[in-house]
N, C-alpha and C positions, 0 to 999 in steps of 0.2 A: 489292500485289496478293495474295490471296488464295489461298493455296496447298492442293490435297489431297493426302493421302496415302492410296494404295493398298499394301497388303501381299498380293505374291501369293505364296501359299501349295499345294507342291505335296500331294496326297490321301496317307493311309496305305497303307502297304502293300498290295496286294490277294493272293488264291490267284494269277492269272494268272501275278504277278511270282514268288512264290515257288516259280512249275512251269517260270519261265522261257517260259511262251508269249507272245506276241505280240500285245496287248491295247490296242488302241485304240477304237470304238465297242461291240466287244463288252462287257456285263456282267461284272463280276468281284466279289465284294464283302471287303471289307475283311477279311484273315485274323486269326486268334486274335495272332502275332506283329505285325500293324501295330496291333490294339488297345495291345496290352502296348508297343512301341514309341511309339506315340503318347504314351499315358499319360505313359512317363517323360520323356519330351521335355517335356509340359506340366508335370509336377514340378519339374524342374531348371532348364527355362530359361523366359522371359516370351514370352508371346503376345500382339500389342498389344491391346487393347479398342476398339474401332471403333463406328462408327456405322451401318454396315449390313454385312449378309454378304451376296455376290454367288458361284454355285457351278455348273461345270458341272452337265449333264442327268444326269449317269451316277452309279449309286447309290455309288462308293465317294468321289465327294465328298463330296456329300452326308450320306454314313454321317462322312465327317470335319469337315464343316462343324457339324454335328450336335455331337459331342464336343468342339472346341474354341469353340465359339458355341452353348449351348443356349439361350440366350433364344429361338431362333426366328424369327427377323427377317431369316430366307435369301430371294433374288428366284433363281432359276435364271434362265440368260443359255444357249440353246442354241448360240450361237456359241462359246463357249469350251471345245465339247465335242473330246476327244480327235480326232487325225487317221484316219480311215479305214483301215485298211488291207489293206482290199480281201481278196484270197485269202489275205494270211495273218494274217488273224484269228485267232482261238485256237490257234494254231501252234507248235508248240514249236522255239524258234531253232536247236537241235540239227537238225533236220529240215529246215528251208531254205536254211539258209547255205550250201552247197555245189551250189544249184539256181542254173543260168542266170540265172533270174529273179529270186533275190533280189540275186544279183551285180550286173545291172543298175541294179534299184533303190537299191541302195548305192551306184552312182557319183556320185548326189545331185543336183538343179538342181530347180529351181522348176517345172518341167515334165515331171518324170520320177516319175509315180503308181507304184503298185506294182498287178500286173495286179489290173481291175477294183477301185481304190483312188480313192483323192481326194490333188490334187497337194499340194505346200508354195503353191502358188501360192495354191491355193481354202483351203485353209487362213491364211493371211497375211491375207488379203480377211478371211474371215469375222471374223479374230480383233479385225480393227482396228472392223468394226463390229461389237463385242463391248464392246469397249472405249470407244466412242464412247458407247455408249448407256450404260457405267456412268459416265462420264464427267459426259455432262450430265446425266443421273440425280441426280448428287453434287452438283454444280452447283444444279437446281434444288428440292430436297428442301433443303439447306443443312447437305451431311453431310459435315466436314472429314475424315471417315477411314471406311476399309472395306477389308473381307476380300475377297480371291478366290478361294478354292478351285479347283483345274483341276489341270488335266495337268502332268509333266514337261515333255514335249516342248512343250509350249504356252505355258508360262513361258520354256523358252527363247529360241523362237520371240518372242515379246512384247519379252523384253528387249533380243536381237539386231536386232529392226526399228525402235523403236517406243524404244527407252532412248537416254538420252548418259550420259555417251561410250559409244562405240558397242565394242562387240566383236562375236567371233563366239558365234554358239551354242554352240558345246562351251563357252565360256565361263560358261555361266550352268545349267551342272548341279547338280542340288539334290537331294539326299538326300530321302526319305518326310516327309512333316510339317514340312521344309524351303523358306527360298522367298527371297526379294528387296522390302522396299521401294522405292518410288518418291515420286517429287514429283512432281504436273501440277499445271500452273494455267491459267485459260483461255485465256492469249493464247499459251502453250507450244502446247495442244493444238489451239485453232482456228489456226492459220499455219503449226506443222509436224510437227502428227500425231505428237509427242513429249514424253517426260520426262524427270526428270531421275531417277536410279538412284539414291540413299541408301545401300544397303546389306544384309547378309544378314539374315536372321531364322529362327530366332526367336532372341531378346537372352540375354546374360547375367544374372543375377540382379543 
């Protein structure tokens, strides 16, 4: 049976991260250090070559799918986009963490949004028809391999629901420009909405 491989790759750097704010739907775009990081990541080590790039809505994917894929053969997939997070959006984590509300939000569950946010729940949802649709995309174009571009938290999110063997999310933290291949084939992901995890990337020379 006919196997694809997906490599999901998390975006560069952006300012948000290097001001320490709080950056999920909001714009950020790629800093002068995630360039220069990027860069030597793609010097030093391999990034596979695929058959199509698949890239969150928000420009610092994009701006990375761009640098590690210019042929241009990107499809944006809006469901892959960063989590919500509601009021504190451009927030500097200095400023909320000692707020009722982010405490709550921190005690974590699949129903627990951050005020005026979007949950892990709606998020989970969106990500798996995210991936459905790159899925049979792959399937019927006849594309044995492709790039994801997206989130931190959203690759982890994917690997912890959605990967075997299965771990938790802190398990599948991934550095800028960083990410996890996977295996699916169709009768993994039509009967149980899963793959199989391979391993990190990007490779060694």
């Amino acid at each position: 049976m006919k196997g694809y491989r997906i490599h999901f790759i998390r975006h560069a750097l952006c300012e948000a991260n290097e001001e320490g704010r709080y950056v999920g739907i909001t714009e950020s775009p790629v800093s002068a250090n995630g360039r220069r990081e990027l860069s030597e990541k793609a010097s030093r080590y391999v990034y596979p070559e695929v058959d199509k790039v698949y890239v969150s809505p928000l420009k610092r994917c994009i701006a990375t799918a761009a640098f590690l894929y210019p042929e241009g053969y990107a499809r944006v997939v809006p469901e892959l986009r960063e989590m919500n997070f509601g009021d504190f959006e451009g927030r500097l984590l200095t400023d909320i963490r000692d707020t009722p509300e982010y405490k709550a939000f921190m005690k974590g569950g699949l129903d627990n949004p951050p005020p005026n946010g979007e949950s892990l729940r709606h998020v989970v949802q969106r990500c798996f028809e995210g991936l459905d649709f790159i899925v049979n995309d792959m399937m019927k174009n006849g594309y044995g391999s492709a790039a994801v571009v997206t989130h931190g938290g959203i690759i982890m999110n994917m690997m912890s629901c959605f990967g075997l063997p299965k771990y938790s999310p802190n398990d599948f933290a991934c550095d800028f420009g960083e990410g996890y291949t996977v295996l699916v084939t169709a009768q993994m992901w039509q009967q149980s909405g899963a793959f199989e995890i391979l391993g990190a990337l990007p490779y060694e020379k």
